[in-house]
SEVO-578685 format. One line per field, with one value per residue: residue number from 1; z, x, y of N, C-alpha, C, O in turn. Coordinates in nm, 4 decimals, padded with zeros to 6 digits. Atoms other than C-alpha are relative to their C-alpha. Last residue first. Example, Ala and Ser with C-alpha at 12.3 -4.5 7.8 and 13.67 -1.06 7.14 Angstrom:
# SEVO-578685
num c(2_1)
n.up c(-00.0060_00.0000)
n.east c(-00.0820_00.0890)
n.north c(-00.1190_-00.1190)
ca.up c(00.7140_00.7800)
ca.east c(01.3670_01.2300)
ca.north c(-00.1060_-00.4500)
c.up c(00.0730_00.0000)
c.east c(-00.0770_00.0900)
c.north c(00.1090_00.1200)
o.up c(00.0899_00.0665)
o.east c(-00.0261_00.1936)
o.north c(00.2198_00.1181)
# end
This chain:
# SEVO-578685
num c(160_159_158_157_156_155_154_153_152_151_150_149_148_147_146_145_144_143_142_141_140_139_138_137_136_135_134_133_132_131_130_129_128_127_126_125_124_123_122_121_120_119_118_117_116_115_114_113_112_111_110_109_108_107_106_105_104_103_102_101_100_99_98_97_96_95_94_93_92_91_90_89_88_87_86_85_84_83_82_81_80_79_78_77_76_75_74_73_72_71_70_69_68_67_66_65_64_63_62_61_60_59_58_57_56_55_54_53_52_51_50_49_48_47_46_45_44_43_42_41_40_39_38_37_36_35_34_33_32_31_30_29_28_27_26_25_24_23_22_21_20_19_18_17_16_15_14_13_12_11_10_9_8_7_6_5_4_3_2_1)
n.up c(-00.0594_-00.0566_00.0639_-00.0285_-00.0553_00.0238_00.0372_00.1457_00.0621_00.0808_00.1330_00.0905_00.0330_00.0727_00.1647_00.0758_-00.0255_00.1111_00.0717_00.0081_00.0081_00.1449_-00.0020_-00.0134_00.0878_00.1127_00.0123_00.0396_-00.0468_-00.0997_-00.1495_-00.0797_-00.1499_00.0130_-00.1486_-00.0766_-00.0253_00.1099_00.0513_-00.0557_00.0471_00.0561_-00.0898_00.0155_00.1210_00.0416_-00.0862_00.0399_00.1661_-00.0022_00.0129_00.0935_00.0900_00.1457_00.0319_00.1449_00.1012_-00.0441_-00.1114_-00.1237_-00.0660_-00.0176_00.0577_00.1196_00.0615_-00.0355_-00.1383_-00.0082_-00.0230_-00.1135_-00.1277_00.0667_00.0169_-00.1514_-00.0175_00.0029_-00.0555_-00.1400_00.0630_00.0142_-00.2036_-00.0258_00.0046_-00.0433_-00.1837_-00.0315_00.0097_-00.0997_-00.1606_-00.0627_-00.1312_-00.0448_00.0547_00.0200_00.1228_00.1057_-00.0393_-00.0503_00.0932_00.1267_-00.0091_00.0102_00.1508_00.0427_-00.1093_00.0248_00.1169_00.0766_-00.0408_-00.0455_00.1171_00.1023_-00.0547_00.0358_00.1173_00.0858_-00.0170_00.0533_00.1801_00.0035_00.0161_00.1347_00.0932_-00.0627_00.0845_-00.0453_-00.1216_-00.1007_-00.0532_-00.0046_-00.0743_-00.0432_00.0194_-00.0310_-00.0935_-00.1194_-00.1125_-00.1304_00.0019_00.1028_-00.0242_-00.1478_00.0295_00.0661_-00.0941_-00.1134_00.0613_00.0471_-00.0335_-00.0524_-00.1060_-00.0608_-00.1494_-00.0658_-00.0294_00.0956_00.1499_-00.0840_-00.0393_00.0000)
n.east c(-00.1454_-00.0515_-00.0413_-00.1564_00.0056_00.0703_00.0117_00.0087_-00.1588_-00.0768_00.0369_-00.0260_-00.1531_00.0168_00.0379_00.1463_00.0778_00.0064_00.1030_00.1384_00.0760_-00.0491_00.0379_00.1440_00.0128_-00.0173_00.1398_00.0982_00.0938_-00.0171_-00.0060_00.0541_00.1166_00.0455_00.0908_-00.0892_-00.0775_-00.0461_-00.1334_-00.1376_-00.1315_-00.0223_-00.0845_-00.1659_-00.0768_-00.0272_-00.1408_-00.1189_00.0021_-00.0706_-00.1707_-00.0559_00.0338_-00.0568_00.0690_-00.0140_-00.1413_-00.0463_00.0245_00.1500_00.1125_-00.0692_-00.0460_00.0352_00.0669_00.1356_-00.0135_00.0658_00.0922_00.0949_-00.0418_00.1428_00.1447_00.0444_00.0560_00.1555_00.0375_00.0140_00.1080_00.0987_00.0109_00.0290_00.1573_00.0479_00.0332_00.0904_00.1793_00.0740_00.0307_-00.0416_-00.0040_-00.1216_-00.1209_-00.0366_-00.0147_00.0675_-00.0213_-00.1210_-00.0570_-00.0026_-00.0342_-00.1743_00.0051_-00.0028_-00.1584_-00.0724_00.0291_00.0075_-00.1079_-00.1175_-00.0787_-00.0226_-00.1562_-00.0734_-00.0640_-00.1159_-00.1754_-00.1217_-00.0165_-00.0518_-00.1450_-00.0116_-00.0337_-00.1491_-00.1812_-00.0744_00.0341_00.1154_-00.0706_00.1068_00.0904_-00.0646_-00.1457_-00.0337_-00.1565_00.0578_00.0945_-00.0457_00.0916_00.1096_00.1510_00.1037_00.1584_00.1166_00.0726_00.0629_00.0975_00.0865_00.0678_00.0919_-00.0855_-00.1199_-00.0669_-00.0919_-00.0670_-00.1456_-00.0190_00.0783_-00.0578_00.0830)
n.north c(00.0711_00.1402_00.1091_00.0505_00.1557_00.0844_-00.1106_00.0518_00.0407_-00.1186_00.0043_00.1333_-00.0510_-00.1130_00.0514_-00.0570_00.0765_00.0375_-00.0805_-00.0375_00.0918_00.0645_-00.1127_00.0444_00.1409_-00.0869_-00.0340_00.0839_-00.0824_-00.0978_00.0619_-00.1002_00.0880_00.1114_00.0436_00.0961_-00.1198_-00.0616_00.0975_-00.0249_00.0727_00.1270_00.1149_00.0278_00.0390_00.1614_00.0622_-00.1138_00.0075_00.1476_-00.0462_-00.0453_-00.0926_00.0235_00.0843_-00.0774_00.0303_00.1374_00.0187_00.0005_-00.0652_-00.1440_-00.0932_00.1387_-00.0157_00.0274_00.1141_00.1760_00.0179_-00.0924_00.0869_00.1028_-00.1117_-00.0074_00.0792_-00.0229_-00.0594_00.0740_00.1735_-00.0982_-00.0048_00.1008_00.0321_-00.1094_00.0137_00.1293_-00.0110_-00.1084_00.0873_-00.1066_00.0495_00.0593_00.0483_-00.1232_-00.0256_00.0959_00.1178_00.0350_-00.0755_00.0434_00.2144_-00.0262_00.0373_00.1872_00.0124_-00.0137_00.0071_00.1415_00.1063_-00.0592_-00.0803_00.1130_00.0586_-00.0519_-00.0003_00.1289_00.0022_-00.0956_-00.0098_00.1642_-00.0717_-00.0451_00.1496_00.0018_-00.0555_00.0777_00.0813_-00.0598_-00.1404_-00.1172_-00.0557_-00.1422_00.0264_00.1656_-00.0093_00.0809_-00.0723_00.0855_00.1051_-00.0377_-00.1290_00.0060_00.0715_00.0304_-00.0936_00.0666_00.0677_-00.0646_-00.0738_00.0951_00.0608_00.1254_-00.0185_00.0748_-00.0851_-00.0028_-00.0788_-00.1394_-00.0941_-00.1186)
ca.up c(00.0103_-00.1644_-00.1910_00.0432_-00.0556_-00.0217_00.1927_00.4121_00.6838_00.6284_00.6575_00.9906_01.1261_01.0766_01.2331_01.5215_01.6851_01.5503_01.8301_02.0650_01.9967_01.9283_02.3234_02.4816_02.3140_02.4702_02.8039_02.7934_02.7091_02.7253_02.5285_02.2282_02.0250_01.7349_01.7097_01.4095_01.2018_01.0196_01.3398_01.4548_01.2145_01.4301_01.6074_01.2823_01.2234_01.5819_01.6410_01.4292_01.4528_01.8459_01.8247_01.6130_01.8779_02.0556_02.4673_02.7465_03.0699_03.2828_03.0958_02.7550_02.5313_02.4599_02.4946_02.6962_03.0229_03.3155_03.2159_02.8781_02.9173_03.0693_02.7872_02.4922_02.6802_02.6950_02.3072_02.2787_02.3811_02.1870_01.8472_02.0345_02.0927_01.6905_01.6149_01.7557_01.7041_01.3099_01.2963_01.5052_01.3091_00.9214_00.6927_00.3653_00.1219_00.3527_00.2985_00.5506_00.8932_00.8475_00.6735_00.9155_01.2086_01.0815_00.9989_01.3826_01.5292_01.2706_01.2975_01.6546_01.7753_01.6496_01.4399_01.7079_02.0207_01.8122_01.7895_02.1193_02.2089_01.9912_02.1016_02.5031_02.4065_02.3292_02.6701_02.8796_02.6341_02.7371_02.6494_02.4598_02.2529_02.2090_02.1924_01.9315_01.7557_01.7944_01.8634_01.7249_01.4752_01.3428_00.9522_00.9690_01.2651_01.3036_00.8830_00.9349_01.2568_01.0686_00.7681_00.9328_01.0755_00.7921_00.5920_00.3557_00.2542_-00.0909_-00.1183_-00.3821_-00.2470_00.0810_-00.0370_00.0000)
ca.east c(02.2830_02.0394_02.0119_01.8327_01.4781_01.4622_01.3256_01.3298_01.4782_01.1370_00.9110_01.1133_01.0659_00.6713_00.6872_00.8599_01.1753_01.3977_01.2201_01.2705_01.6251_01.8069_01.6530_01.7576_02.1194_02.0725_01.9615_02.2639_02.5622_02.8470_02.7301_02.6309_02.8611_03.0711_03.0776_03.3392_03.1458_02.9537_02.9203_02.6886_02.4371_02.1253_02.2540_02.2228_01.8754_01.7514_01.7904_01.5095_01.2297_01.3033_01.2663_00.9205_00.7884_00.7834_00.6271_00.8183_00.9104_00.7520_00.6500_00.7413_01.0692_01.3145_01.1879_01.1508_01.3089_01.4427_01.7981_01.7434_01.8769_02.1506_02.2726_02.1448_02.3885_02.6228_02.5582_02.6758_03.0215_03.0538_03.0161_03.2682_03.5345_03.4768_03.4976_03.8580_03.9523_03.9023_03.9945_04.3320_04.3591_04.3638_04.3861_04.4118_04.1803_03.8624_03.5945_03.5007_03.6643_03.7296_03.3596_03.1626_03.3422_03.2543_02.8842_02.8958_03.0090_02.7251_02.4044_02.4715_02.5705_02.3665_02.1264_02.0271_02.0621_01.8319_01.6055_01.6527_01.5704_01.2782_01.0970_01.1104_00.9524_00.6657_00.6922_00.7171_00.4801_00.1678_-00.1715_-00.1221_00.2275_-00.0134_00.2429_00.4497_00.4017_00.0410_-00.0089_-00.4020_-00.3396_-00.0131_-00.0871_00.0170_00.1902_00.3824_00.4095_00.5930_00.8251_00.9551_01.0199_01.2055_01.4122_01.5018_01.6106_01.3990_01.0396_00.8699_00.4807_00.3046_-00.0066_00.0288_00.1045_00.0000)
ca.north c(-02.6208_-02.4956_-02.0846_-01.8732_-01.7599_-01.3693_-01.3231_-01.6010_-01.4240_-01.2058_-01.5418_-01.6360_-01.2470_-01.2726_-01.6362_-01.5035_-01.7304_-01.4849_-01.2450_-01.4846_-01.5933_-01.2952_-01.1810_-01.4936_-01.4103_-01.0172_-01.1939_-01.4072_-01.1800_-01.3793_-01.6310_-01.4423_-01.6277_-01.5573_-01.1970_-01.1287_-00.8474_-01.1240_-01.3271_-01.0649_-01.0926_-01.0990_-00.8238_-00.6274_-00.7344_-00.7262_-00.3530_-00.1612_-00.4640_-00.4741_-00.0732_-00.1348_-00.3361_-00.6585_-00.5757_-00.5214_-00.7182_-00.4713_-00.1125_-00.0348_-00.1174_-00.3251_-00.6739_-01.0243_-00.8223_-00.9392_-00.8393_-00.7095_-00.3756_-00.4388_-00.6844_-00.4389_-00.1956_-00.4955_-00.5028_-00.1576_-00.2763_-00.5536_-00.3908_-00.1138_-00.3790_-00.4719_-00.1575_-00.0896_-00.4323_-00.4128_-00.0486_-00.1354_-00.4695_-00.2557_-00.6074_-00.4322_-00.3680_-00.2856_-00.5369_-00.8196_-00.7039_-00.3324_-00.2872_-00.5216_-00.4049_-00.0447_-00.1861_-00.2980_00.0999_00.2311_00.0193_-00.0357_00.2988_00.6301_00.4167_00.1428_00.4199_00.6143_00.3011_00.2406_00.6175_00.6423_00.3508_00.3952_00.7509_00.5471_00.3328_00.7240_00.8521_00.5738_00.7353_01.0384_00.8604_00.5514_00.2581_00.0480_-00.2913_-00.4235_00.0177_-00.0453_00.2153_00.0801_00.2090_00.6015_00.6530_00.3162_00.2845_00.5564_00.5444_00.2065_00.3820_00.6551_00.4204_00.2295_00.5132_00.6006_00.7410_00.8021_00.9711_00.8354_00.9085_00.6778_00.3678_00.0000)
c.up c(-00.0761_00.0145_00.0361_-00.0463_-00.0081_-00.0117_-00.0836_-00.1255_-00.1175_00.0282_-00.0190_-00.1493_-00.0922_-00.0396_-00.1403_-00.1159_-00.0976_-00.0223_-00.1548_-00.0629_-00.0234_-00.0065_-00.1699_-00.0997_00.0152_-00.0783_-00.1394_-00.0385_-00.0212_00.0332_00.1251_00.1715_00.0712_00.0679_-00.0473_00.1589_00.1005_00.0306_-00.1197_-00.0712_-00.0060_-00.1213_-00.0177_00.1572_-00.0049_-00.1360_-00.0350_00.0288_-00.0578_-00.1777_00.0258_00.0342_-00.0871_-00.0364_-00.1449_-00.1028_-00.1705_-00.1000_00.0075_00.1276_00.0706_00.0334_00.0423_-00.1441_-00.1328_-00.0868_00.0831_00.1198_-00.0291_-00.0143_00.1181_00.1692_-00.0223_00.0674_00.1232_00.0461_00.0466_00.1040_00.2028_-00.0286_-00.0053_00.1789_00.0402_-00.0446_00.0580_00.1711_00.0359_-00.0965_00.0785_00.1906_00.1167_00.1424_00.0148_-00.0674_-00.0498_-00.1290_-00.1305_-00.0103_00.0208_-00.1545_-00.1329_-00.0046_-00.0415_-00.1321_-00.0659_00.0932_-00.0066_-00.1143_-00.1067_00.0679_00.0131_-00.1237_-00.1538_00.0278_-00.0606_-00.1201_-00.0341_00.0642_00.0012_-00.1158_00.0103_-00.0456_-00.1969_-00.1202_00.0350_-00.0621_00.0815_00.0944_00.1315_00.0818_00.0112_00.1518_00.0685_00.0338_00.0198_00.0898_00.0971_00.0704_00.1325_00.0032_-00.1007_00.0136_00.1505_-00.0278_-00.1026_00.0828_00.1400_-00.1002_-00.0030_00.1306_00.1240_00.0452_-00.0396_00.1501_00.0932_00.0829_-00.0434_-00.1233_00.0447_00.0000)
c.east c(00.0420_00.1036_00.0045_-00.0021_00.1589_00.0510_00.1706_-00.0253_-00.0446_00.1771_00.1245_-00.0597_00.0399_00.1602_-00.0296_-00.0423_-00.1806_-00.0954_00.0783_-00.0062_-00.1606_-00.0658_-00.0422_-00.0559_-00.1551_00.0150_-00.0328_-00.1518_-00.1143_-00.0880_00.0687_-00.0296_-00.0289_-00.1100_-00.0410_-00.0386_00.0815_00.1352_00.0460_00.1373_00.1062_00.1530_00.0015_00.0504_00.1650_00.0720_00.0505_00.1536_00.1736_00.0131_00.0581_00.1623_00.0907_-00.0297_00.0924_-00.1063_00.0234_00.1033_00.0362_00.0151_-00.1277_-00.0635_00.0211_00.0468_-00.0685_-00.1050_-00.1282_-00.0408_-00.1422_-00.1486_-00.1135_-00.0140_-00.1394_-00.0454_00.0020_-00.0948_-00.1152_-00.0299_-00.0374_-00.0979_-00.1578_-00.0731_-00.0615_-00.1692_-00.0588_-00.0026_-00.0622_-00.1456_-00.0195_00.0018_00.0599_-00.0679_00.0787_00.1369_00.1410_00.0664_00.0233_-00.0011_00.1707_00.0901_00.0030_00.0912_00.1596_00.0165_-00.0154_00.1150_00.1621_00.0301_00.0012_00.1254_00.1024_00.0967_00.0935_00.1032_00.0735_-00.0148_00.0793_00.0929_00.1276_00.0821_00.1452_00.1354_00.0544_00.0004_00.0933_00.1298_00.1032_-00.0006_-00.0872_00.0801_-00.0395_-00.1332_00.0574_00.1764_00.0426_00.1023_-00.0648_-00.1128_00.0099_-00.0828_-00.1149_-00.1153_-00.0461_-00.0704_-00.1165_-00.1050_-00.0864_-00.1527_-00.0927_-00.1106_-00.0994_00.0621_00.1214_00.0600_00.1441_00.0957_00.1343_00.0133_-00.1043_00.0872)
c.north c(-00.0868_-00.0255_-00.1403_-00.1117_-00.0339_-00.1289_00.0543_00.0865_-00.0818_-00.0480_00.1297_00.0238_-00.1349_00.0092_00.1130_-00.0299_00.0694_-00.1072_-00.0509_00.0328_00.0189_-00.0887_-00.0486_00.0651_-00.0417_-00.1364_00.0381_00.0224_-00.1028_00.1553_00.1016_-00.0055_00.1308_-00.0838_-00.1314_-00.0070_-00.0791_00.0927_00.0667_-00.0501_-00.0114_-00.0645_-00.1335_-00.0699_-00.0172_-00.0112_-00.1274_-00.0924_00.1031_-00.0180_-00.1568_00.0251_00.0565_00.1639_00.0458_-00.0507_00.0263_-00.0407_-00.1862_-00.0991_-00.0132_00.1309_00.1362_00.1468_-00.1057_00.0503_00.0142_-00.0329_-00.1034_00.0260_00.0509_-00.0948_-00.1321_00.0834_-00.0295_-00.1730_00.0557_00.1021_-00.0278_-00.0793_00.0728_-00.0246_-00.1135_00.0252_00.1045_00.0067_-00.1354_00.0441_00.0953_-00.0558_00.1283_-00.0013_-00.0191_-00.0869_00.0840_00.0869_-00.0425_-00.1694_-00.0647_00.0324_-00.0550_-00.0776_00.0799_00.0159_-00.1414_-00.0358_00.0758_-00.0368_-00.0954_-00.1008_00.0992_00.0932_-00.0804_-00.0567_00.0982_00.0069_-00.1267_-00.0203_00.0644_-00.0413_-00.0935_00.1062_00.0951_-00.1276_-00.0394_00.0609_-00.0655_-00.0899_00.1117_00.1277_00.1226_00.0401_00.1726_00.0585_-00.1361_-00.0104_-00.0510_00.0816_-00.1503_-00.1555_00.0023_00.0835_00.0159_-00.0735_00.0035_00.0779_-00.0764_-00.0547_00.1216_00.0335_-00.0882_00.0141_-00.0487_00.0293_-00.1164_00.0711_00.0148_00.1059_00.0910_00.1246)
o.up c(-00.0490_-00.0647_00.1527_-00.0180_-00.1136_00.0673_-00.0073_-00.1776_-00.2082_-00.0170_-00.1225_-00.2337_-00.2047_-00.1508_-00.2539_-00.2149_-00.1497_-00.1347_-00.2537_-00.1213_-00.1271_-00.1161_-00.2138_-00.1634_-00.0846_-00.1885_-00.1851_-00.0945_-00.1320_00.1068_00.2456_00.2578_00.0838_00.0566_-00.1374_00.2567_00.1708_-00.0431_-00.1384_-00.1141_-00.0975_-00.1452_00.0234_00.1849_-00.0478_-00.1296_-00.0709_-00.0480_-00.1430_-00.2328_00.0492_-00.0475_-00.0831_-00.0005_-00.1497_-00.0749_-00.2514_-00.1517_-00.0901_00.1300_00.0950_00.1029_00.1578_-00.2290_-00.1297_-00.0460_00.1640_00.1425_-00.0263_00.0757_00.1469_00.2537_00.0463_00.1899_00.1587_00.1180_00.1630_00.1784_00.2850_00.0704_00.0376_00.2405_00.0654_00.0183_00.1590_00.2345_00.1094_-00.0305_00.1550_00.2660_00.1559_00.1926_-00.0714_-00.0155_-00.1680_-00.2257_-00.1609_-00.0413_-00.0541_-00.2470_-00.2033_-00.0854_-00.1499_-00.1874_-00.0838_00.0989_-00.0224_-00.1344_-00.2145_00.0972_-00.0836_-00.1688_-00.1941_-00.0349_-00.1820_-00.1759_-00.0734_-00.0058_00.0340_-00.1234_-00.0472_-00.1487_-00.2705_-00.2207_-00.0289_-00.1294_00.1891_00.2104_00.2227_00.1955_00.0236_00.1974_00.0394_00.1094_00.1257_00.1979_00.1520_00.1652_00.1219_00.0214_-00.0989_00.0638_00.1781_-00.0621_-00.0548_00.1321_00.1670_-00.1427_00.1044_00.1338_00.1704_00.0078_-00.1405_00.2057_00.1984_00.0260_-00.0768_-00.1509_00.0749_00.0598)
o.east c(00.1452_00.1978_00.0421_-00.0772_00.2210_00.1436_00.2467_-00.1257_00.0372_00.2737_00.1905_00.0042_00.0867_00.2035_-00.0660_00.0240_-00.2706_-00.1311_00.0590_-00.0963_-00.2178_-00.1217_-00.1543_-00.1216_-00.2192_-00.0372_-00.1468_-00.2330_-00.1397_-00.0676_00.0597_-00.0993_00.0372_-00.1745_-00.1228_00.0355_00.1419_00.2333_00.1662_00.2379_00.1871_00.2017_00.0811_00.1661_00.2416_00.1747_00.1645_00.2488_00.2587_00.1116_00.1771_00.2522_00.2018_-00.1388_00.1484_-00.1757_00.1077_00.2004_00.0413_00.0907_-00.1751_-00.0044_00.0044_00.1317_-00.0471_-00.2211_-00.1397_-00.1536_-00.2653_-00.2310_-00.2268_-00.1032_-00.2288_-00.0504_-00.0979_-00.1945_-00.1522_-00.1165_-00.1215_-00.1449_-00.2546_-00.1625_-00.1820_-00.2423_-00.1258_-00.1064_-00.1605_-00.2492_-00.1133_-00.0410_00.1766_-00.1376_00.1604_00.1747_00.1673_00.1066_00.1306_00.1096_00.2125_00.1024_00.1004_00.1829_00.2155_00.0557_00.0940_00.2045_00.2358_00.1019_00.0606_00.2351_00.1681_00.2078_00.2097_00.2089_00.0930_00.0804_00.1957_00.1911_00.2413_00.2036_00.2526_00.1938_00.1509_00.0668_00.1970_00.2130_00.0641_00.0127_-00.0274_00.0587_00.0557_-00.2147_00.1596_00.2483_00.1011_00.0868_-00.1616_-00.0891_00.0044_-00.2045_-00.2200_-00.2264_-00.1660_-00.1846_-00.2251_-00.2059_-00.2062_-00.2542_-00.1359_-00.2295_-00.2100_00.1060_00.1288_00.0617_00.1367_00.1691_00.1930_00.1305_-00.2237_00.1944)
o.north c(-00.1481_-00.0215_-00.1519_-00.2051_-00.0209_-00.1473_00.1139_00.0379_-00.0974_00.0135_00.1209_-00.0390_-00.1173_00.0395_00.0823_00.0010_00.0036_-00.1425_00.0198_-00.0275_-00.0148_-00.0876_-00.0744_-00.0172_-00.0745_-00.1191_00.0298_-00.0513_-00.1500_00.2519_00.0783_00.0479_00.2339_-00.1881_-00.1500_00.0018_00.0019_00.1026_00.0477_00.0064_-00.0270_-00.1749_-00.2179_-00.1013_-00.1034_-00.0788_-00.1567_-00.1064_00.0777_-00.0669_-00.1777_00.0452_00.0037_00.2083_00.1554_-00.1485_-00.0127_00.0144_-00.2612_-00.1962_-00.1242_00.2136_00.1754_00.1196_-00.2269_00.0521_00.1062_-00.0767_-00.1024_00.0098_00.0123_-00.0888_-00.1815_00.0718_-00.0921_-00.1660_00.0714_00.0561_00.0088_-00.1356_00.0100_-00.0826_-00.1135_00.1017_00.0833_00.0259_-00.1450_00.0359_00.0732_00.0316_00.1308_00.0869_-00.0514_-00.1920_00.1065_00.0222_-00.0946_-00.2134_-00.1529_-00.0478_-00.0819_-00.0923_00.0966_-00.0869_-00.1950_00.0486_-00.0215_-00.1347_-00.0947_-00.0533_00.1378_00.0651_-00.0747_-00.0500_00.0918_-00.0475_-00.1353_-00.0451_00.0305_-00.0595_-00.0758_00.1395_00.0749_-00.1020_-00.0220_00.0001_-00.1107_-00.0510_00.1688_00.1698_00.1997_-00.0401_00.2348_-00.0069_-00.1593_-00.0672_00.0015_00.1565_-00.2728_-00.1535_00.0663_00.0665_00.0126_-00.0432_-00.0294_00.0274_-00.0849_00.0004_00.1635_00.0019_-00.0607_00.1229_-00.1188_00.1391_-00.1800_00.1520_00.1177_00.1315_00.0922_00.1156)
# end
């Protein structure tokens, strides 16, 4: 569906739009009037996601996977960082199920924002998420979703 032809992009900015324009029951966010502290929740992990995550892990990714010579202070120096934010994620896991709103949280648009690039740690040289366990629980559940399982299929990964 669009909205009169009108383009968006960057991922977060897509995400905040379909929330305001076709999330009017809040399955994946919450009612800014009725619940700002959870809705403000949002925005900061998914600024955290695009002011850290997305760029300190796609530095990793860059230094690790592409840059034309083996640079080991960028690779370790993003790499540490990678890890760093993720014992943020860590903290704020610990008794939670997700990242925002009240108790132990409920799925929303800043678990949609975050999960992708922690799901592909190992890319940027995170092999295990064993030393952070709530933030591995975390990778689990919400790859566990049958919405996120059709969009790693997406598209269809080659035969082995």
């Amino acid at each position: 569906r669009t909205r009169n032809n009108f383009n968006i992009f960057e991922s977060a900015a897509i995400l905040f739009y379909l929330e305001q324009h076709f999330d009017k029951e809040n399955k994946f966010s919450f009612d800014p009037a009725t619940e700002p502290e959870a809705w403000s929740e949002i925005q900061q992990w998914i600024f955290f996601a695009h002011g850290g995550v997305g760029p300190m892990q796609g530095q990793a990714n860059h230094f690790r996977n592409y840059a034309p010579e083996k640079i080991e202070y960028g690779i370790t120096r993003y790499l540490n960082e990678a890890k760093r934010l993720y014992s943020v994620l860590e903290s704020r896991l610990e008794g939670r199920e997700y990242l925002a709103g009240p108790g132990k949280g409920k799925y929303t648009i800043a678990d949609i924002n975050v999960w992708p690039w922690v799901h592909v740690a190992s890319y940027a040289g995170i092999d295990s998420y064993d030393e952070w366990p709530n933030l591995k629980a975390w990778v689990e559940r919400v790859k566990a979703r049958p919405a996120v399982q059709a969009g790693i299929a997406v598209p269809t990964p080659p035969a082995e």
